[in-house]
C-alpha positions in Angstrom: -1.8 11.1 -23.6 1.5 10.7 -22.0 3.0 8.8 -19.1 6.0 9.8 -16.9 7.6 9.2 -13.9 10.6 10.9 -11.8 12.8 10.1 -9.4 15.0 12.3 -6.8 18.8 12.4 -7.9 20.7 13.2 -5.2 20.9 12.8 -1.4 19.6 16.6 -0.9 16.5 15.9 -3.4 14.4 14.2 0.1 14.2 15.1 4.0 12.1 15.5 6.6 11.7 18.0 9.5 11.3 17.0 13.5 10.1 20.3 15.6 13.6 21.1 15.9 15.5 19.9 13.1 16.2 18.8 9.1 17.6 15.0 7.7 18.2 15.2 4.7 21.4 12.9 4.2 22.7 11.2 7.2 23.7 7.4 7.1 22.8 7.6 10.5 19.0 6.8 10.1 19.7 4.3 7.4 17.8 6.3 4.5 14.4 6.8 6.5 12.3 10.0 6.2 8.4 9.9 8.3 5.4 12.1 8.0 2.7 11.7 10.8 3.1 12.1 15.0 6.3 10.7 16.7 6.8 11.0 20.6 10.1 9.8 19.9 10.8 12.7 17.7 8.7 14.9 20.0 5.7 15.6 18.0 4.6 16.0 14.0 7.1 14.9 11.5 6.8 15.7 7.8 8.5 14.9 4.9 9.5 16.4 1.4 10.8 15.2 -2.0 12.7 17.3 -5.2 11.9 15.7 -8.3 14.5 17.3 -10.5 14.3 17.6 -14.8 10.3 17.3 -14.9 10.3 17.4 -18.6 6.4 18.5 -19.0 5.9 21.8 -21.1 3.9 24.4 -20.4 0.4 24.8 -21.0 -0.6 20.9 -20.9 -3.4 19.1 -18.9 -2.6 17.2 -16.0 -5.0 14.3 -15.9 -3.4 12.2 -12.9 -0.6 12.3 -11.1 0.2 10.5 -7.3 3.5 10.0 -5.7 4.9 6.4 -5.4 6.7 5.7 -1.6 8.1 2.8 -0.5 7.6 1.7 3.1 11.1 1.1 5.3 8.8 -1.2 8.3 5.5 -2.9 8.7 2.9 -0.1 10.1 -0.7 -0.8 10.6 -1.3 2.0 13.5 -3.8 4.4 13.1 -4.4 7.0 12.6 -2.2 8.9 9.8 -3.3 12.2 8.4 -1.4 14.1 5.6 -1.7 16.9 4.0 0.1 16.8 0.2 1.3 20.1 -1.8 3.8 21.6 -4.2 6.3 24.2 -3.5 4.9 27.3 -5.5 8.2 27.9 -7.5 9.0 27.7 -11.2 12.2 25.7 -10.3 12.6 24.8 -6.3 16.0 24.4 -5.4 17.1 21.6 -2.8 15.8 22.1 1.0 18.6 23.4 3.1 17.2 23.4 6.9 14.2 23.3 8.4 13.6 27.0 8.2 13.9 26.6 4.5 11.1 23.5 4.4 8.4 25.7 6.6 9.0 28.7 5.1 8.4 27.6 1.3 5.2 28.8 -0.8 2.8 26.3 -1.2 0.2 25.5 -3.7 -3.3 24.5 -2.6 -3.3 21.4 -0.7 -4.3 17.4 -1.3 -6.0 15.7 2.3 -4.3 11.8 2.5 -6.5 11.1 5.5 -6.6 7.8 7.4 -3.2 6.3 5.6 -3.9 2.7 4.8 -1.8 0.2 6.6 1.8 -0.4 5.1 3.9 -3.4 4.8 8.0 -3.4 4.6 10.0 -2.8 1.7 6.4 -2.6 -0.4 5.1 0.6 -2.0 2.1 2.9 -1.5 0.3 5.6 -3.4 -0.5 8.6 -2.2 -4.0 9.9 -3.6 -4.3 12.0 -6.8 -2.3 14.9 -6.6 -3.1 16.3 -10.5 -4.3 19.6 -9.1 -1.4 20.6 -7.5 0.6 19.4 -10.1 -1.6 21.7 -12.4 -1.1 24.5 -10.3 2.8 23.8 -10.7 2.6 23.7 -14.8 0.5 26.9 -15.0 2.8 29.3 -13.3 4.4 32.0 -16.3 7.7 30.7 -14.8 7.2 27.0 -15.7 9.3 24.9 -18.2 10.2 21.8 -19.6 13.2 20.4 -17.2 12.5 22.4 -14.3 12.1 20.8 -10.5 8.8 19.9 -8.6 9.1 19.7 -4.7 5.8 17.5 -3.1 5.5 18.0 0.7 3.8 15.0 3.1 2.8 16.9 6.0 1.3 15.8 9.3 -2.3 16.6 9.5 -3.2 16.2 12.8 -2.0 12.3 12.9 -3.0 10.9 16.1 -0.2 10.4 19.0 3.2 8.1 18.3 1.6 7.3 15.1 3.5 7.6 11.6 4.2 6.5 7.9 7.9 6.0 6.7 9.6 5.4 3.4 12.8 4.9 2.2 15.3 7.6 0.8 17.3 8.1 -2.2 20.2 7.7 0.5 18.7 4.6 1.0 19.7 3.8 -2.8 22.9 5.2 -2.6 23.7 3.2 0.2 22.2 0.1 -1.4 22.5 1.0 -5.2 20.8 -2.4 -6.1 17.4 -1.8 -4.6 15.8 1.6 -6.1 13.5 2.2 -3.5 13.3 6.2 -3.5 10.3 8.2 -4.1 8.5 8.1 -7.9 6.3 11.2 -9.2 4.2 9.7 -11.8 2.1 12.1 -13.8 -0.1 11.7 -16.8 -0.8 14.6 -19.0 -2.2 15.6 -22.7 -1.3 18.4 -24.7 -3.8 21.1 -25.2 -4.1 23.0 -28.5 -3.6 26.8 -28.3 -6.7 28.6 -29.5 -5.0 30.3 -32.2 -2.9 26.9 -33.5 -7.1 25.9 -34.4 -7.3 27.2 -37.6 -11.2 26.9 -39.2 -10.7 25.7 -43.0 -13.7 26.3 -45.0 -14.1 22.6 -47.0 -16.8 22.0 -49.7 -18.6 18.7 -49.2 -17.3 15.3 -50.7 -18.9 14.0 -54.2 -20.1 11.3 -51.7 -22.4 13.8 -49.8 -23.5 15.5 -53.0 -24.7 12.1 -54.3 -26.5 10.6 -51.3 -29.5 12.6 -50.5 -29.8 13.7 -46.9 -32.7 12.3 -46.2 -30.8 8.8 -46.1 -28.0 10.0 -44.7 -29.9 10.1 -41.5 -28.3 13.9 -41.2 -29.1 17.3 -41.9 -27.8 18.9 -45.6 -24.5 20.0 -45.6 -23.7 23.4 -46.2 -20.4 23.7 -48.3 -19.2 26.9 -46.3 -19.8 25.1 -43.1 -16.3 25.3 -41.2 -14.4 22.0 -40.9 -11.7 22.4 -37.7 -8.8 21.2 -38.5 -5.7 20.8 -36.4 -2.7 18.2 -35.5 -3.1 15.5 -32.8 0.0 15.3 -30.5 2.2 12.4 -30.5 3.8 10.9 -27.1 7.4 10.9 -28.1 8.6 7.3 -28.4 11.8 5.7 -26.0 13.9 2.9 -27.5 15.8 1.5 -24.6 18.7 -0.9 -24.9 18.3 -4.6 -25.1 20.3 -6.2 -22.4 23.1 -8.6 -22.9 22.6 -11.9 -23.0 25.7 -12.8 -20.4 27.4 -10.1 -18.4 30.8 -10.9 -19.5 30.2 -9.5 -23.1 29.1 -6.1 -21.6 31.1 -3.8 -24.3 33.5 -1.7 -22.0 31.5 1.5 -23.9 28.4 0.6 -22.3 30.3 -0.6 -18.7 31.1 3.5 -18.4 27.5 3.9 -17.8 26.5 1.5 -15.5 27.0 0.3 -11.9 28.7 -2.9 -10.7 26.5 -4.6 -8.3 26.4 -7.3 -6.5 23.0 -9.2 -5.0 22.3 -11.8 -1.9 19.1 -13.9 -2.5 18.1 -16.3 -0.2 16.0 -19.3 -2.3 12.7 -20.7 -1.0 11.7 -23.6 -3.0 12.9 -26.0 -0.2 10.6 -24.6 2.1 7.8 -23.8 -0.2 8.1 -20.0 -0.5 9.7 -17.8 -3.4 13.2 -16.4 -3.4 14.3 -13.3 -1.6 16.2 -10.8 -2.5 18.1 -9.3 0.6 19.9 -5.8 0.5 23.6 -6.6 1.1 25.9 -4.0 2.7 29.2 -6.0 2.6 29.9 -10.0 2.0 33.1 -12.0 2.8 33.6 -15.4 0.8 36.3 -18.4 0.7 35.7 -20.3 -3.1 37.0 -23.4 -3.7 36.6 -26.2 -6.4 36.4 -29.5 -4.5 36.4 -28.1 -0.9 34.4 -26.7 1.1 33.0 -23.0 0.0 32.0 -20.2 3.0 30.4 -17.3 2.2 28.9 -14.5 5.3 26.9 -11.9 3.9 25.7 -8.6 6.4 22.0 -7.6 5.8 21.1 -3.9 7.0 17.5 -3.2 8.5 17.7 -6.7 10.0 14.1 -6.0 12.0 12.8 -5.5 8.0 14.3 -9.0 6.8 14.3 -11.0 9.9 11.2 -12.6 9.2 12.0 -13.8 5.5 15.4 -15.2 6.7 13.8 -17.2 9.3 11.3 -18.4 6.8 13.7 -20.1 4.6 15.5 -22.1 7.2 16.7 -24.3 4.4 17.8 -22.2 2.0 20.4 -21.6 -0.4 22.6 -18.0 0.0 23.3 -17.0 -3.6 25.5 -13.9 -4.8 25.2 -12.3 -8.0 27.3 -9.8 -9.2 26.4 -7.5 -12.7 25.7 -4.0 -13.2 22.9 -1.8 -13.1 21.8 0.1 -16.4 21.5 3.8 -16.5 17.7 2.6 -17.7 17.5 0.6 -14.4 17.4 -3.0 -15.6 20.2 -4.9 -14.0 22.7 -7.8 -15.9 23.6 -10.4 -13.5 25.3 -13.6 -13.2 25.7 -15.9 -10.3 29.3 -15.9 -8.5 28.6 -18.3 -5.6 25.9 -20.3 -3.7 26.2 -21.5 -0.3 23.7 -24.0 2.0 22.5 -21.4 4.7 23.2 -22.2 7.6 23.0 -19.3 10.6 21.9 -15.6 11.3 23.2 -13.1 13.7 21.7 -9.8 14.5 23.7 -7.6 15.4 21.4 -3.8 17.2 22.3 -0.7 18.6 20.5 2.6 19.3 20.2 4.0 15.5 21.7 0.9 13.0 21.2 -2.7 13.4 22.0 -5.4 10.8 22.4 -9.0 10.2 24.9 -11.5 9.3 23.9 -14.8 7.5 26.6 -17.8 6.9 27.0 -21.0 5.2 29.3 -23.1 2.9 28.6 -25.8 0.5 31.3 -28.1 -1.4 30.8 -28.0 -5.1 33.0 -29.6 -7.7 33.4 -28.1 -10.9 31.4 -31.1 -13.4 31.5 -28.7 -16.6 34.7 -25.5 -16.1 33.7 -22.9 -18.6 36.6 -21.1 -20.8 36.7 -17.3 -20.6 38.5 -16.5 -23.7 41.5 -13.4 -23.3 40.6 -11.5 -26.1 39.4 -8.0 -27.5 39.6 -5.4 -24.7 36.1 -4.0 -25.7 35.2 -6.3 -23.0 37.7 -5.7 -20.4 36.9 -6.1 -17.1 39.8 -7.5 -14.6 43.2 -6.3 -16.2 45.9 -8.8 -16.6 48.5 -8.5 -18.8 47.7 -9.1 -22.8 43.9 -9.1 -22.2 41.3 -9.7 -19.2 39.3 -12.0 -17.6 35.5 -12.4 -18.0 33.1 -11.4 -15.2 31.5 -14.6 -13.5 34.9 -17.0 -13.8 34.3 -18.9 -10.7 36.8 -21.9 -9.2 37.3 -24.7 -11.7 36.8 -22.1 -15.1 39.9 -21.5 -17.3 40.8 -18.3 -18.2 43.9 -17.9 -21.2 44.7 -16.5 -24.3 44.9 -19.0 -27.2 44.7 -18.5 -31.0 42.5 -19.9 -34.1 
């Protein structure tokens, strides 16, 4: 038995279709694609997503697959009806228009009636798709690496009611939070008839010298056929172990990952966990002594309002790191702040919001950053660099044993 999961790679990979038109990769709609009933969009809205290098062979069983979403807003309206299927190709390209969504071959087709309830920024499943997905596997066209493309259609959803999740824009516009869709499938091989072969095998000394009678069995017949045939291996991953500190991420591996940089907002002084807000831009002022300021802007500020407002005495914390071509992230703290204010900031198709505070820390313990061996280069300066996460009060230079 094996277990994978895919993801969309590119801001054409998802989309959704109005009655009059495609999104597929504007900003404007902050990474949002619906399925369902919309009067604001003037009736049924569906939505699609490419799954690209599917890297199932041919011929193999399909034992469960669903499609992971994550949900952009709270939604408990009812009622949502879907209908889920496949596009009918060996290798679907990327949706153009939404011509080219309707107009698609289709497999048979999976009912998602009555869509449970969803709460922000959490995920939901849609129901077993393995059929489909089967459908998909068996064409004479299908191979290891090709594309799968799932549709969410409306289903007759009742009026002004819908389902959203977020976008692989979303994650490109927020690389730090991968909230696109998943496709996870679970599959076994089957055998080929002909890869069966019968082996005629005489019986053990062990069967000739127990009598049958207390073997509970009947008498073995030395010409009975035996069938003998390999049993299929999942192929093993080995994935990286992370560093311990992000300073010492070799400048080999750095050319595969993503600087990032985090906002969490802590709880413990007001009795709830940490949060970890998107961050579309932050401005800061460090000092060592004096005071610090730091004013980070939140998109989707209707989606984190509530958690800010929760935490009224809370610390703002930024992390910067990077983000693994595996999808584990390295980070280290760069600043923390007392919270101290929110502003939200909403038009007609964006809103965000602004929190601020400072905080005066003295530097107790400075930390040496050692300029050294370029393998862990980060900020150039002449004769070697600087190690990620100095902060005011560290000491950076280049000394010798």
């Amino acid at each position: 038995m094996a277990e994978k999961t895919y993801i969309p790679k590119a801001k054409t990979d998802d989309g959704w279709i109005t009655p009059t038109n495609y999104y597929n990769d504007s900003d404007s709609y902050d990474g949002v694609e619906l399925f369902g009933n919309s009067t604001y969009w003037g009736g049924s809205v569906s939505m699609a997503v490419r799954f690209p290098d599917v890297d199932i062979p041919g011929g193999v069983v399909i034992t469960s697959a669903f499609v992971r979403l994550t949900a952009n807003m709270d939604n408990s309206d009812t009622t949502v009806n879907a209908a889920i299927s496949m596009n009918d190709a060996d290798n679907p390209t990327a949706l153009t228009s939404r011509s080219d969504f309707v107009s698609r071959d289709r497999t048979g087709s999976v009912d998602w009636d009555n869509v449970d309830a969803v709460t922000g920024n959490n995920t939901y499943d849609t129901p077993d798709i393995s059929t489909i997905v089967q459908a998909v596997v068996d064409r004479d066209g299908w191979a290891s690496g090709n594309a799968m493309l799932v549709f969410i259609e409306d289903n007759s959803s009742s009026t002004n009611v819908v389902r959203g999740a977020l976008t692989y824009d979303y994650y490109v516009q927020y690389p730090q939070h991968t909230k696109y869709a998943q496709l996870h499938i679970e599959y076994s091989e089957s055998i080929p008839e002909g890869d069966m072969p019968l082996v005629a095998h005489a019986p053990s000394k062990y069967a000739d010298e127990i009598p049958a009678a207390d073997m509970g069995m009947t008498e073995l017949n030395p010409l009975t056929p035996i069938v003998s045939c390999p049993i299929p291996v999942a192929a093993m991953t080995f994935l990286p172990r992370n560093p311990a500190y992000i300073w010492i991420v070799p400048k080999a591996v750095r050319a595969t990952c993503q600087k990032i940089y985090i906002c969490v907002l802590t709880g413990a002084a007001d009795g709830v966990d940490d949060v970890e807000l998107p961050m579309s831009s932050f401005q800061g002022r460090l000092r060592d002594g004096e005071p610090s300021y730091i004013a980070a802007v939140i998109p989707n500020s209707a989606l984190y309002e509530a958690d800010v407002t929760a935490r009224p005495n809370g610390e703002i914390v930024i992390k910067m790191g990077y983000l693994m071509s595996d999808g584990t992230r390295a980070l280290e703290e760069i600043a923390r702040v007392t919270y101290e204010t929110m502003q939200l900031d909403r038009g007609a198709k964006n809103d965000s919001m602004t929190i601020t505070g400072h905080k005066t820390v003295t530097s107790t313990a400075p930390k040496e950053r050692k300029i050294e061996n370029d393998d862990y280069a980060i900020y150039g300066v002449a004769g070697g660099e600087i190690g990620q996460g100095s902060i005011p009060g560290d000491f950076s230079g280049n000394w010798w044993d």
